[in-house]
Structures are given as C-alpha cells and as structure tokens.
C-alpha positions in Angstrom: 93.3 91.2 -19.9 92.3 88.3 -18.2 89.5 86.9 -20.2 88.9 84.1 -22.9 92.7 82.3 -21.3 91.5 79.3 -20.8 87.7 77.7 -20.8 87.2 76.0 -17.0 86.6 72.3 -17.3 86.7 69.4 -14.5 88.1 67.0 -16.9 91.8 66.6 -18.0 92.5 65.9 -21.6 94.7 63.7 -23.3 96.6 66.5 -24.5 97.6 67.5 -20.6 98.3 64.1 -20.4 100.7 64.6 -23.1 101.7 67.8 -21.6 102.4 66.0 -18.0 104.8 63.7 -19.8 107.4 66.2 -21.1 107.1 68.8 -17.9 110.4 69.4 -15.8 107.9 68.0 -13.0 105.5 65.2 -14.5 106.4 62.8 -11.4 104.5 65.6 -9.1 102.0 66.5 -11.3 100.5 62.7 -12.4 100.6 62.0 -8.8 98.4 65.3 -8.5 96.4 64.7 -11.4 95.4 60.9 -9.9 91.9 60.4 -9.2 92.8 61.1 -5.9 91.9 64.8 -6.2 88.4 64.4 -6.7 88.7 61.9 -4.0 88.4 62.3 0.2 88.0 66.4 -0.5 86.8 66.8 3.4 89.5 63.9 4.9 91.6 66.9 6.1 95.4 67.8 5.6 97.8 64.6 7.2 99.1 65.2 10.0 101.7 67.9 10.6 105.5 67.9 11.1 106.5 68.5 15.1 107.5 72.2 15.5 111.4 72.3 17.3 111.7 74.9 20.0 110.4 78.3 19.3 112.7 81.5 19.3 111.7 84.7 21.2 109.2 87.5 19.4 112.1 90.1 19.4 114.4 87.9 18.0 111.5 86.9 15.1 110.3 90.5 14.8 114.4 91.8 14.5 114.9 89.1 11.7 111.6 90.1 10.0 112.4 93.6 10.2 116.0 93.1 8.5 114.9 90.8 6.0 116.7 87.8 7.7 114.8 84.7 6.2 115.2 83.5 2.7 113.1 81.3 0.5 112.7 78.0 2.3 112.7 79.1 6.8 109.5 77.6 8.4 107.3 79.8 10.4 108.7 78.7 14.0 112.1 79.9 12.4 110.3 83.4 11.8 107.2 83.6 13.9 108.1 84.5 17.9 106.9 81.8 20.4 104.1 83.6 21.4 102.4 83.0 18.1 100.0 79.9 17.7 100.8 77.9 14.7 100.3 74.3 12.9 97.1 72.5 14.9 97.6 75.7 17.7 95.5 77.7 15.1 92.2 76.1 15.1 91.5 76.8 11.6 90.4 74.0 9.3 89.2 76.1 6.3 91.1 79.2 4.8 88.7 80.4 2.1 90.5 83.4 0.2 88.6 86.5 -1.9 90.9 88.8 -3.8 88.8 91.7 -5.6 89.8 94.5 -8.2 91.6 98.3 -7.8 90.5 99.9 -4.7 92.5 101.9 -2.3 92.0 101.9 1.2 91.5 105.7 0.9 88.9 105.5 -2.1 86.8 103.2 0.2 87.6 103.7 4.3 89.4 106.9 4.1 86.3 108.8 6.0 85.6 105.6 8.2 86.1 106.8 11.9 88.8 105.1 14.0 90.7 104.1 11.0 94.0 105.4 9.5 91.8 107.5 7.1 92.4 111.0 5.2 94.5 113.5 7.0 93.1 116.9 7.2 95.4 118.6 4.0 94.8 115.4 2.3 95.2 117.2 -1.5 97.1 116.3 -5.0 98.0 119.1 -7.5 96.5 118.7 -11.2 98.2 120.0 -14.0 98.0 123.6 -12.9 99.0 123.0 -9.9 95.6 123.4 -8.2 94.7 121.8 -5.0 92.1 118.7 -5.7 91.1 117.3 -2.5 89.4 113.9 -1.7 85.2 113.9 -2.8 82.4 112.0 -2.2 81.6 110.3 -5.4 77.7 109.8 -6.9 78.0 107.5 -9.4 78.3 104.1 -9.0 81.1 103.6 -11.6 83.9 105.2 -13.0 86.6 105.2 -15.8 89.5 103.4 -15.4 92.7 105.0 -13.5 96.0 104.9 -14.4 97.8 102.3 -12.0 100.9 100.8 -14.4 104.4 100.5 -13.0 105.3 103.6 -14.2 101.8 105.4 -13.5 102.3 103.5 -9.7 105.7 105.4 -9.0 104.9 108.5 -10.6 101.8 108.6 -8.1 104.1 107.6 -5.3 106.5 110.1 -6.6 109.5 109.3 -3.4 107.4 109.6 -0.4 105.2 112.8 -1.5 102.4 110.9 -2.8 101.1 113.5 -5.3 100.6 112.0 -8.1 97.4 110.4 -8.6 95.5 113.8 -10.5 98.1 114.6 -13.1 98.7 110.6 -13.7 95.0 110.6 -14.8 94.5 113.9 -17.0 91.8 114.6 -18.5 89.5 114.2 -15.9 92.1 113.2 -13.0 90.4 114.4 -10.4 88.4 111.3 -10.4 91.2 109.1 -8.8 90.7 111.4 -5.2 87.4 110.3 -5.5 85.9 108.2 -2.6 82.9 106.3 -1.1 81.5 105.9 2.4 78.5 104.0 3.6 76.1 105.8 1.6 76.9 103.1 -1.4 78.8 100.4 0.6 76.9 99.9 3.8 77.8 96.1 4.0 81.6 97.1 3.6 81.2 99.6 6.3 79.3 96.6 8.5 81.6 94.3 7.5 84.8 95.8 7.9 84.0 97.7 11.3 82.6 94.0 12.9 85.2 91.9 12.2 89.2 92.6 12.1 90.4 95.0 9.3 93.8 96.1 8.9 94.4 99.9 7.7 98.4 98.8 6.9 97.7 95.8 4.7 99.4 97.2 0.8 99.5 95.8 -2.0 103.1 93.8 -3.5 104.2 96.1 -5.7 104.1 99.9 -7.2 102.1 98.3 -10.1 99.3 96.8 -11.6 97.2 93.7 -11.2 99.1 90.4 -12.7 102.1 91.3 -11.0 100.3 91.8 -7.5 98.3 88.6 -8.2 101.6 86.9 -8.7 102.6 87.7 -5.2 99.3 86.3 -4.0 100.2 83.1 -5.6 104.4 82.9 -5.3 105.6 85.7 -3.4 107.0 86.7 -5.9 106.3 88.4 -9.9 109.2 86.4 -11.0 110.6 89.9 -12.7 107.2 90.7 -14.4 106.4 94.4 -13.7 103.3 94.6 -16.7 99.9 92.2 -17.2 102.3 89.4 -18.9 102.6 86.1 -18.6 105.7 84.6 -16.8 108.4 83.3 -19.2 108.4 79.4 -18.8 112.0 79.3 -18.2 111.3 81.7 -15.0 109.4 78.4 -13.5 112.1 75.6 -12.4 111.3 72.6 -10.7 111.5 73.5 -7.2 107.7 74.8 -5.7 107.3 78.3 -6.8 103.6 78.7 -5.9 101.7 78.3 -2.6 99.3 75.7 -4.7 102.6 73.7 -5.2 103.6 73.7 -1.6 99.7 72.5 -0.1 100.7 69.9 -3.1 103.5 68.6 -1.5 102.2 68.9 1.9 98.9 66.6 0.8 96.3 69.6 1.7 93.8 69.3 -1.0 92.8 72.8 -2.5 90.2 74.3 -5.1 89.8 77.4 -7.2 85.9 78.8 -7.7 85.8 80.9 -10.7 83.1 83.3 -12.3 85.0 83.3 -15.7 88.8 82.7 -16.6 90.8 81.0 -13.9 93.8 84.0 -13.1 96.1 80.8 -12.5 96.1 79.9 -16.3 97.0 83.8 -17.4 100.6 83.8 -15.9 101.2 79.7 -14.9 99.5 77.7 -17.8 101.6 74.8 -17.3 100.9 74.4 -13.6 97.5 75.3 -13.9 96.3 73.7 -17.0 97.8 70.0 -15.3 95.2 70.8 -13.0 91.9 71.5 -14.3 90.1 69.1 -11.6 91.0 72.1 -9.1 89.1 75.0 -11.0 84.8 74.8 -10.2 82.3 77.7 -11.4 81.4 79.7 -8.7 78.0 78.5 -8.8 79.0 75.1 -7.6 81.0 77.1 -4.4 77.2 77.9 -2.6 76.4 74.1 -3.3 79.4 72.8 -1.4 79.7 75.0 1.4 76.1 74.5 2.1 76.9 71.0 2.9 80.6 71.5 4.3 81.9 69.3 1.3 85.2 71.7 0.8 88.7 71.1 1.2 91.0 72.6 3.6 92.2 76.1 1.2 89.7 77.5 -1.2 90.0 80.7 -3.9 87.0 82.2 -4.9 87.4 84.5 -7.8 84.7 86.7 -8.9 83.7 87.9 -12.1 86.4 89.7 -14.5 84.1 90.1 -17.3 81.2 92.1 -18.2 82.4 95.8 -17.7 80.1 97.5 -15.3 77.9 94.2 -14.8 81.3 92.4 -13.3 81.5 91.3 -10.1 85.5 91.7 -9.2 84.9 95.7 -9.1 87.6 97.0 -11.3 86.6 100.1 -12.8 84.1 100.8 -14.2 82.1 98.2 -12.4 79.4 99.5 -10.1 81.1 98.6 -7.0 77.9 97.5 -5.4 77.7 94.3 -7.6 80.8 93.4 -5.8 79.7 94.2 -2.7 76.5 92.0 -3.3 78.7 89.2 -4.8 80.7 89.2 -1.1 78.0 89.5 0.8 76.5 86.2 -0.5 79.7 84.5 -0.1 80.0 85.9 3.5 76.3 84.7 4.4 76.8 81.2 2.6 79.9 81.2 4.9 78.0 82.1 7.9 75.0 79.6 7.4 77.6 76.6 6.7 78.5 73.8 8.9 82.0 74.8 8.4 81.5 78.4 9.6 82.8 77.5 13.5 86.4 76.2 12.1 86.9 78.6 8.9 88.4 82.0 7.7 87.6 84.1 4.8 90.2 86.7 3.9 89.1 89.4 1.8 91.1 91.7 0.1 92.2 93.9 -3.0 94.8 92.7 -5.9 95.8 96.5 -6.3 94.8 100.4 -5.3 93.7 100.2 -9.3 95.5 104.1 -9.4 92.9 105.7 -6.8 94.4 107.8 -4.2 96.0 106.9 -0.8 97.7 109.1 2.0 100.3 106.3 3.3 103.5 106.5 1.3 104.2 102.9 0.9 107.5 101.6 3.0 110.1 99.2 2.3 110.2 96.1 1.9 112.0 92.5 1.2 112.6 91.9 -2.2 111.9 88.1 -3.2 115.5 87.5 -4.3 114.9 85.7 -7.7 114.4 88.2 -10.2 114.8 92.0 -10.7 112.8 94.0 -12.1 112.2 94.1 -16.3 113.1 97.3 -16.6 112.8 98.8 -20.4 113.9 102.3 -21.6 111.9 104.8 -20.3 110.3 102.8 -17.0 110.8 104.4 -13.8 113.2 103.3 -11.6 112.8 101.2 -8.7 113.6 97.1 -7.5 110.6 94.7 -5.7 112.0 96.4 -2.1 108.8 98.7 -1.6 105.2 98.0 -1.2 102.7 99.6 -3.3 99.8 101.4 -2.1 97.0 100.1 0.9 94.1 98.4 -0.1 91.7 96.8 2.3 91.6 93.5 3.9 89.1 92.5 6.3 89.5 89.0 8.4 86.1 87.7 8.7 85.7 84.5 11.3 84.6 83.0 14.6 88.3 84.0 15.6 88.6 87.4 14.3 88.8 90.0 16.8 85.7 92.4 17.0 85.9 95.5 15.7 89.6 95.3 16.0 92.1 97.7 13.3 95.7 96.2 13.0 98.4 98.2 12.2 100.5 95.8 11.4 102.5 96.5 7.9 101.4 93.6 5.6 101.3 92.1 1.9 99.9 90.0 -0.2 102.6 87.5 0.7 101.3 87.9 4.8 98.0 85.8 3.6 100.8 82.9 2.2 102.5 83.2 5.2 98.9 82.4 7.2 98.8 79.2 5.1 101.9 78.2 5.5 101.9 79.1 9.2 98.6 76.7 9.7 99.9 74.0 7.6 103.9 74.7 8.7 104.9 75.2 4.9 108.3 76.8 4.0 108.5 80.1 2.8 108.4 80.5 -1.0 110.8 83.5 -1.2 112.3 86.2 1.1 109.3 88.6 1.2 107.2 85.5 2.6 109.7 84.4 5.0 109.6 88.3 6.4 106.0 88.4 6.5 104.1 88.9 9.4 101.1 85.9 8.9 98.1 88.5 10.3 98.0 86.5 13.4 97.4 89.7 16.1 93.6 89.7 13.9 92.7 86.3 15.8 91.2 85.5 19.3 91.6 81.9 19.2 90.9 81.7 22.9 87.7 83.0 22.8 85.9 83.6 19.5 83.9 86.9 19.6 81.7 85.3 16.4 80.6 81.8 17.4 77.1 82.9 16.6 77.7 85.2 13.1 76.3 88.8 13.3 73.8 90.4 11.6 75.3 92.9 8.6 74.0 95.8 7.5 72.3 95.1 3.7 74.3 94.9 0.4 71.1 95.9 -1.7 72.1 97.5 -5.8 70.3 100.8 -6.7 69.1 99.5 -9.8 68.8 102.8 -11.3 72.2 103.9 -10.8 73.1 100.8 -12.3 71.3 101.8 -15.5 73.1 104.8 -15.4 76.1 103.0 -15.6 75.6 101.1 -17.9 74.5 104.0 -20.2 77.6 105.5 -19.5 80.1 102.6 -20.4 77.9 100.7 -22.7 80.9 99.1 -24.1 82.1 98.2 -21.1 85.3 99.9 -20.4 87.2 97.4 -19.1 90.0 99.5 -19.5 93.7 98.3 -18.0 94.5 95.7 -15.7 
C-alpha cells in the first residue's frame, strides 16, 4: 500500500542533510535542496538548447516503430519535423493527474464515437458461461484482481478472456461498466476536449510498477507493489524529476496523503521534501498563478470508499468531484491561456477491456523479476487502455486520437517542451501526444461549461455500509 510512507513536510531535516552527504549524488542534490527551490517558483525554465535540423516524420515514425532510440536521443532525434517542440509548443504549465484502476472499457466503452465495446464483447466464467459487459448501480465495488500474473492471465495471448474467472467468486463484477448516468462530468469532459481511446497503461501489472513508468520510463525490474532496490538507482538521471533538475525547470508534487515518490525512490524523494505541498495549498496557488513550470497533483489514496484517487471500492464520483475542482481551479486561473492538465489512469485496476494490448519497447535496463510460478512475459507489451483526456486552450475539440501511447508518451511531452533526453528506450519511442494539440488556433481560449460532477449522497451511504472497513484491497 501506499499509505503511512512518509509524513509530507516543507522542511528538510538534519538527518537528510546527513543523508545528502553520503548519496552517490550529494553534489546534485545540495544544489537542489538550496534555498533556491522555494525561491523564483514563477521565473520560468532558462532558456532552451537550439534544436539542429529536424529529420522527416517517416523517418521518426520508422525509428519509433522499430524501437530505434535508446535512453539518452532528444526529441528532434525522434519527433518528425513537422512536430512543434521546445518554445514551438506554447505551453508554460504541464500540470499532471494520475488516478486509480479504471479501464477505458469500465468507463467509455458505451460512449459513441469512441473505440468502445464491440458487439460479442463477452468473457467465460468458470463454467464457461457467456458474461457480457453491464451497466453497474452501485457506486463502489470490491477490488479486482490486476497483479502481474492476474494481468496476463486476463490478457491470456491476444484473446482477452480472462477478466471473470481471474476474479471468482463474484467475477462478473470486473465486465462491469459506467456511462453518464454516474459520471456525467467524465462524459463532458472527455467528449469536449482531446481523449485518446489507444492511450494503455506500461505494463500487464499493477499500480507501483505502472507509476514507475510515469516517473522513469521504466519499473527498474519491479513487476509487484515493491519498492526499487537502492542498488537499481545509479547516478545517472533515472527519473523525469531528475532531468527538469538538471535542466533548471522548477517542479512540485500536491498530495492528499503519502507522496507515491517516497514508496519506490525514498532517497531521491525524501532529499526533496520542499517539492511535496498538501493539496489544499494547490487551489491557493493556481488561484494566483504562483506555480512552477511542471506540477503533480495526487489525490487521495486513503480512506476506502471516502478516497478521492478512485481505486476500488471508492465511489468513483468522489473522484470525479475531486477533478472537476481541479479542472475549474484550472479554468478560472491566470495561467489557464498557457497550461495543460493531463489526466489519466495508473492502471485498468483488473476491469475489463476489448483491445489486446500490442507490443512495445522494452526500457533496456532491467528484466523482469520473475519468481517460480509468475507468468511469463518481458516489459515488451503494454498493458490494458485506460483513459486519458488532454484538457487545454490547445487541445483539439472533441477530437479521439488513436495514436498507441504509454505512460512514458506524457514524459516524452515534457521532455519534448523542455528538449530533455529520453530516460530509457520506451521514452525515446514514444509518441509525445502532440496530434491532441491545435497550437495554431486554440479551440478553448474561453473554457467551456461542463456538465456537473454532483455525489449522490445516498449512494454514498450505501457504500460506505457496504465496505465499512474500507476495502482498500490490492494495489
């Protein structure tokens, strides 16, 4: 689990002092740690190297395709030359939302003019009997099974048919869906502003080892909710926060409860406690534009049903509610007509999804930890969709893309704004969600008006009658 790793404080102590002075890379890190962080938060990133000439998009999309980049190639080595990037993409603030176990199935699969449930959309239970995708009425749920091994069992080569008999007793749940009926500001959201119906998760497997890919590229080996072995983190930049380090392009982390960072990269993170706010103070800041360039928000982990990050059995419209504020805070902001929130899902969390996931570049650092009994397989597939919605003055409206992405696309959009090397080989191959933009001519200047994110309060009692302990079940 995630909670109780690490309390969030603003303050460094001597014992990270301490700590600093013995790391492989205390020369980076007290230069971090200087009071400069807290310092000139909205002076901006300095100014950015000159981009060489640009190769051709075949050439780029031929390289991407056959895994031709490694750790290290810059975006103009990797991006075709009709892609804008560095200052090109008007961007000055990349605010990032990761949520909790959804597929795109469980929560756009009826949503018209999407990739959504074919019509023999079905998974066998135990019997072999047909269960096909439902409509769901309550507002919570028990956990599904969404492990490595549960993952590829589910995924089962291509056929996708496991998802029932991976969750008996009671599998049926995991073909269970919802529609507008209980997330009509999804719905809004998602159909306003540019979605992608091929975005997937990193890996066949659960949440650390997805979030790892949003952070590295990478789970360093790690295939269960474990912390990466120390010895795994050298001192070369291994984490996107290490490369907007380098590059001087300040960052924060908002938090609702236990900073993910300090779970899997204690050492890094726990150097840098002036980075990691409470949420609370995120409305505050944005509200007067007082934010650096790149900003995690993280929502609540804790609580059960009452949590905020949606992983079962959360009522998912807490969640929605908990976006919807961040969106409008977004929207009312000074820094609304320059900035780009990117929402999205650590994992499908074991729910069902039509679209076998495809192949894809393996980092090239570590395989797999395989034990004894684990199902095969390496880091060269994707796991399972989950949604991801663009929303900004830029995003196209109402566009779908159908572009095959990752977690590690959203690092290759920061490094492609800020012209950062790639921190592995699935980053260098990622395509950086660029066809979601109209820089030209912003379709959102003015932000829209949204459909509601109201809670039914008395499904939420039910909930919580039902889970009174919580649930929290595994990540």
């Amino acid at each position: 689990m995630l909670l109780g790793l690490a309390s969030c404080s603003n303050t460094p102590s001597a014992t990270d002092a301490a700590t600093d002075a013995g790391s492989p890379d205390a020369t980076t890190d007290a230069a971090t740690d200087a009071g400069a962080i807290d310092a000139a938060m909205d002076s901006g990133p300095p100014p950015l190297p000159t981009i060489p000439s640009r190769i051709s998009d075949a050439e780029a999309t031929a390289g991407r395709e056959g895994c031709g980049y490694a750790r290290g190639a810059m975006p103009w080595e990797t991006v075709g030359e009709s892609a804008p990037l560095g200052d090109a993409i008007p961007v000055d603030h990349i605010f990032l939302l990761m949520l909790e176990n959804r597929s795109f199935d469980h929560y756009f699969g009826s949503m018209e003019g999407v990739d959504g449930f074919p019509v023999d959309a079905m998974n066998p239970d135990a019997s072999g009997a047909s269960v096909t995708p439902f409509h769901m009425d309550a507002l919570c749920n028990g956990d599904v099974a969404h492990s490595w091994n549960a993952s590829h069992k589910q995924y089962d080569d291509g056929a996708n048919d496991g998802f029932v008999t991976t969750n008996d007793p009671a599998g049926e749940r995991a073909m269970g869906y919802y529609d507008e009926r209980e997330l009509p500001f999804y719905r809004s959201l998602y159909g306003t502003f540019a979605m992608s119906d091929h975005h997937h998760c990193s890996v066949l497997g659960p949440t650390w080892v997805n979030r790892y890919y949003y952070a590295g590229a990478s789970s360093f080996g790690m295939i269960t909710n474990d912390p990466v072995p120390t010895e795994r983190i050298g001192t070369e930049p291994q984490l996107i926060h290490q490369r907007l380090d380098d590059a001087g392009v300040n960052w924060l982390v908002f938090d609702a409860d236990a900073p993910f960072l300090f779970a899997g990269f204690s050492r890094y993170a726990g150097r840098r406690l002036r980075r990691f706010r409470p949420l609370d103070e995120f409305y505050d800041r944005v509200a007067t534009g007082d934010l650096p360039p790149v900003v995690w928000i993280n929502p609540a982990f804790a609580g059960g049903v009452d949590q905020t990050a949606e992983h079962p059995p959360g009522d998912v419209q807490l969640g929605q509610e908990l976006v919807s504020q961040v969106v409008h805070a977004l929207f009312d902001s000074p820094l609304w007509q320059h900035s780009v929130l990117i929402i999205t899902y650590d994992e499908h969390g074991g729910f069902y999804d039509h679209v076998p996931p495809p192949a894809a570049c393996p980092p090239g650092d570590y395989p797999p930890d395989l034990r004894p009994g684990d199902q095969p397989g390496d880091f060269d597939r994707l796991g399972f969709r989950v949604p991801l919605v663009v929303v900004s003055p830029y995003a196209k409206a109402g566009y779908v893309s159908a572009h095959v992405t990752d977690h590690a696309s959203i690092l290759r959009f920061i490094e492609a704004r800020y012209l950062l090397p790639a921190l592995t080989t699935r980053d260098a191959n990622a395509w950086p969600l660029l066809d979601m933009f109209d820089f030209d001519a912003p379709p959102f200047v003015t932000p829209p008006t949204l459909a509601g994110a109201s809670v039914d309060d008395a499904a939420l009692a039910a909930c919580q009658l039902r889970f009174p302990g919580g649930g929290l079940g595994d990540f």
